[in-house]
N, C-alpha and C positions, 0 to 999 in steps of 0.2 A: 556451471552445473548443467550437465545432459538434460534437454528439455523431453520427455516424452520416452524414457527410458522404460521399459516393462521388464524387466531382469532382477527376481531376487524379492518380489514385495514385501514389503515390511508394515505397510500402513494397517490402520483399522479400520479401514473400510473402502479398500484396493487402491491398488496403484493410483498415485497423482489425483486423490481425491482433491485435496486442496487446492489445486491448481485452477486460477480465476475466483476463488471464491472471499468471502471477505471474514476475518481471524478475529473476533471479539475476545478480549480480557475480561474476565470476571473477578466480582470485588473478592479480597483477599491476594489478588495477585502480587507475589512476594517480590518481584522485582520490578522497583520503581519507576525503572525508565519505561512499562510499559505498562504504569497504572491507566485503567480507562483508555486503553491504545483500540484502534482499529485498524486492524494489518488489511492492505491488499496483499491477497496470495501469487507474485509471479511467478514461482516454480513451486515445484515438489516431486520427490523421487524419492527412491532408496538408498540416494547419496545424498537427502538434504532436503531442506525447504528456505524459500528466500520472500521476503514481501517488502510492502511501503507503509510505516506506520500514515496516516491519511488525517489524523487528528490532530495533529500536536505543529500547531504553527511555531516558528521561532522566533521569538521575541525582535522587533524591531527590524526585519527583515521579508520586504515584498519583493515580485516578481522585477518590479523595473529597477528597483536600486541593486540587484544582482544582475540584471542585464547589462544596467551604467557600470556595476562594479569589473564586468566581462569588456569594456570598452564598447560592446555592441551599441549602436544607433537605434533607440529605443523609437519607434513613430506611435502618433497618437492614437489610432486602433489596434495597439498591443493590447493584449490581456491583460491586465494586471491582478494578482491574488497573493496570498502571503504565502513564505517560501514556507517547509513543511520540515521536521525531524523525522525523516526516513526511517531512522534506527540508527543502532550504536556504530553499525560495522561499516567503514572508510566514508568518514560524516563528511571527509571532502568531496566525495563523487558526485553528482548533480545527475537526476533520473525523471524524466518527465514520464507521465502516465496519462496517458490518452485515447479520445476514442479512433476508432479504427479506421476512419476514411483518410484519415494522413497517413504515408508511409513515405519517410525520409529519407531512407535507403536501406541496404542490404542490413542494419545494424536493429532496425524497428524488430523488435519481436513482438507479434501476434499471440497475445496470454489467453485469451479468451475470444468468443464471435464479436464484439464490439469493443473491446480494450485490447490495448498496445502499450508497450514499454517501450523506448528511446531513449540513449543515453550517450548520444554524441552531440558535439558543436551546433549541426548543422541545424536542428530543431529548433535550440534556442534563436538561432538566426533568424528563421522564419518566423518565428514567434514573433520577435521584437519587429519585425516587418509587418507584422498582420497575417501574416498568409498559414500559420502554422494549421493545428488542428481545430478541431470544432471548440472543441473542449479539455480541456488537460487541469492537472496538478504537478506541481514541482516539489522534488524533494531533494532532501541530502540527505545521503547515506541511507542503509538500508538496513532490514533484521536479519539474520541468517539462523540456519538453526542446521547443527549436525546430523549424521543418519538416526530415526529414530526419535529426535527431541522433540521434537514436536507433539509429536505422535503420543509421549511419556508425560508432557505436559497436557495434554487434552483429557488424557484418563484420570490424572489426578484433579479435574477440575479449575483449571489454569486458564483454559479458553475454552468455547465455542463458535461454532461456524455456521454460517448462513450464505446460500445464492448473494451474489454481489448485486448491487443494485446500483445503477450508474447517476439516479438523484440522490442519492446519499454520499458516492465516490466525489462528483464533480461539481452538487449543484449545493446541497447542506454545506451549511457554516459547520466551520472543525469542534464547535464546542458540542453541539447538534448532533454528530455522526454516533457516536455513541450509543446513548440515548436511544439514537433511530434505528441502528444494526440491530440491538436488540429487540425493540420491540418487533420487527420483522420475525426474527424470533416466538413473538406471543410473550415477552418476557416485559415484566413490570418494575422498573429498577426500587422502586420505593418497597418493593416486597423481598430485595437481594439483600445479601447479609455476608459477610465477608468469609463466611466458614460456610457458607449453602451448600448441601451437597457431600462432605466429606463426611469420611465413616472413621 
């Protein structure tokens, strides 16, 4: 997907608005796999929008038994944290999100002034060595969203958005992040209701 495309805007509130920022689900939202999800936004254009749901750990699956699962040589100042449900779309792909003073090679995409996307080998290698980035999250698989959908699901009350906040991305517990996006927000989930908002 064209990172940084200005041709044709489509959005509601210009071009590659969502780009870096972080996607909250609000109650009501009718597809399950991204009940109470909070998307990191890595792209957006008028060909599309793509993120890392950032919430949703996978059952019985951390950072070092997917390293051992990689054959990689796991050392004892790896990071360890649970692997993540990215999203529906190719749940086999494996996407580190991190902050920006690692850059692994030509592959590292710069999303924002302090976060980065990586999704080759060589990361995890370092990783499992120590040496990788400050701070990261591992996912699999990612959300995708066609030209427009996003943008269609926002008007209907589907999600909102907020500045990303990189103690909530890397440092809050995934049950937490939620919760915390929102109130960032000024939003009190005890006062949400799953039809809030709809006319």
């Amino acid at each position: 997907m064209p990172m940084g495309s200005k041709e044709h805007p489509r959005t509601i509130e210009g071009e590659n608005f969502l780009e870096g920022k972080l996607l909250i689900a609000l109650p009501g939202m009718t597809d399950p796999r991204f009940e109470k999800s909070v998307v990191f936004m890595c792209a957006h254009s008028n060909e599309g929008a793509m993120g890392l749901i950032i919430n949703k750990p996978i059952d019985g699956l951390n950072f070092h038994e997917l390293l051992r699962r990689l054959e990689l040589q796991v050392q004892t100042n790896a990071p360890d944290f649970p692997v993540l449900f990215g999203g529906p779309v190719e749940t086999g792909r494996g996407f580190v999100l991190h902050t920006s003073e690692y850059e692994g090679s030509e592959a590292t995409l710069p999303v924002s002034e302090d976060v980065s996307l990586t999704a080759t080998l060589d990361i995890l290698r370092a990783m499992a060595e120590g040496n990788g980035p400050d701070k990261a999250i591992f996912a699999l698989g990612y959300a995708g969203w066609g030209p427009g959908q996003i943008e269609d699901e926002i008007r209907v009350n589907g999600w909102v958005h907020c500045d990303a906040d990189n103690a909530i991305l890397f440092d809050a517990a995934a049950d937490s992040k939620w919760a915390g996006a929102l109130r960032k927000l000024g939003i009190d989930i005890s006062g949400l209701t799953a039809n809030a908002g709809r006319a």
